[in-house]
C-alpha positions, 0 to 999 in steps of 0.5 A: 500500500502506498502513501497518496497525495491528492490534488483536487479543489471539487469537494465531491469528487476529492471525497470520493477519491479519498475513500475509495482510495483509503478502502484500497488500504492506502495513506491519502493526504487531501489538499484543495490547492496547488500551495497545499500540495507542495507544502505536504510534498515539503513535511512527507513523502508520497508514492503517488500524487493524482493531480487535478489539472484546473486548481483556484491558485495555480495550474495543475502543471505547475503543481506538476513540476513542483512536485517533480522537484520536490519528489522526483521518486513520485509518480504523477498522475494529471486528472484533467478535463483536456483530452486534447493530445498537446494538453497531455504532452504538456502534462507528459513535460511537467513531469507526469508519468500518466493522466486520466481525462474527466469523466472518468471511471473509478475502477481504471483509476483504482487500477492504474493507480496499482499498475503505477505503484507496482511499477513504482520506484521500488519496481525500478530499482528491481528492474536496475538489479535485474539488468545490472545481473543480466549485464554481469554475463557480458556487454553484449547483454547491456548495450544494445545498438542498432545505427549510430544509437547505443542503448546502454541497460546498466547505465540507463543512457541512450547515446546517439554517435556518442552524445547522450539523450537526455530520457525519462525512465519510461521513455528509456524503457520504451526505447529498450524494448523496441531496440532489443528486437529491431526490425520486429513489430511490436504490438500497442498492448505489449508494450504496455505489458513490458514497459508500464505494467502486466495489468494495464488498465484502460487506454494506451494514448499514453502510449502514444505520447511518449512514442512522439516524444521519443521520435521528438528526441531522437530528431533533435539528438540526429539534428545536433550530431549530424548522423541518423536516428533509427526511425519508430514506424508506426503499424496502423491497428497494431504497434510500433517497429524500430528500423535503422536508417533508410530501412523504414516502411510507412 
């Protein structure tokens, strides 16, 4: 169980999220503003914080932002009312690590609460000793490459013709999962399966943005160096493949 931070000024829906949180047996420290929640983030640590976009005294994503700095173990959860796709790559860059669009059902956000805890700094750091003695067999267990890319398992860097990539942990993964079988096509609930969490409950637009993000990073790593990024083709109803350079097909 998990020490929760809630961030949300509608008293009914801040009610319910409480309870139903506490009946899961997790800790839940309520606030209704922004200033609350970096103020409780000052005194304890939290596990998770659910975010809620629209707050009396300061947007969600600075809340978001604070947080990160603050607690940069947290998994951030926005609760937004904007589906649009650029309002959730703006929370994705605040520092959140997932959103859930208003209204939603309580049981997906019950449940990916417990995907994220799972997956929670706990599960990092067993993944990190998992890769670290997958790594003792050899280099050719720890660093991947496909192109000028190396993707190095035990140091958790991508380095594109030798400059570092600067990732956040489910976009390395992500990128790791991918490389690890180039060429190969890799289905949307796979890699939810792989990189966020064997119960994965609800939609995969996360999914979504942090593949942007990633092409988004890669460009401007192959803009910088001058080489050539590895393409992230996109399978319409199925997944995603990693090619080399001038292998990909639309």
């Amino acid at each position: 169980m998990g020490e929760l931070l809630v961030v949300e000024d509608d008293a009914a829906i801040g009610g319910v999220l409480t309870i139903s949180l506490q009946r899961q047996g997790h800790e839940v420290v309520l606030t209704t503003s922004g200033a609350d929640a970096l103020a409780a983030a000052d005194i304890r640590a939290f596990d998770l914080a659910l975010i809620d976009r629209g707050l009396p005294d300061m947007d969600g994503l600075d809340v978001c932002r604070g947080l990160r700095v603050k607690q940069s173990g947290c998994v951030l959860v926005m609760l937004t009312g904007r589906g649009e796709e650029i309002d959730v790559v703006l929370g994705l860059e605040a520092g959140a690590d997932d959103y859930l669009t208003k209204p939603f059902r309580l049981a997906e956000l019950m449940a990916r609460v417990s995907a994220h805890l799972r997956r929670g700094p706990s599960a990092m750091v067993d993944d990190n000793r998992s890769v670290e003695r997958r790594a003792e067999a050899g280099p050719a267990n720890h660093l991947l490459r496909i192109g000028q890319l190396d993707v190095d398992l035990s140091a958790r860097k991508a380095r594109l013709a030798g400059e570092e990539i600067t990732l956040r942990a489910r976009e390395f993964e992500l990128l790791a999962r991918l490389v690890r079988a180039p060429g190969v096509a890799v289905s949307r609930m796979t890699l939810m399966t792989d990189v966020w969490d064997s119960n994965w409950y609800g939609s995969t637009k996360t999914l979504d943005v942090h593949i942007a993000a990633l092409r988004k990073k890669l460009a401007a790593a192959a803009a910088l160096t001058g080489a050539k990024a590895p393409e992230i083709v996109t399978l319409r109803a199925h997944g995603f493949r990693v090619e080399t350079p001038g292998d990909a097909v639309s």
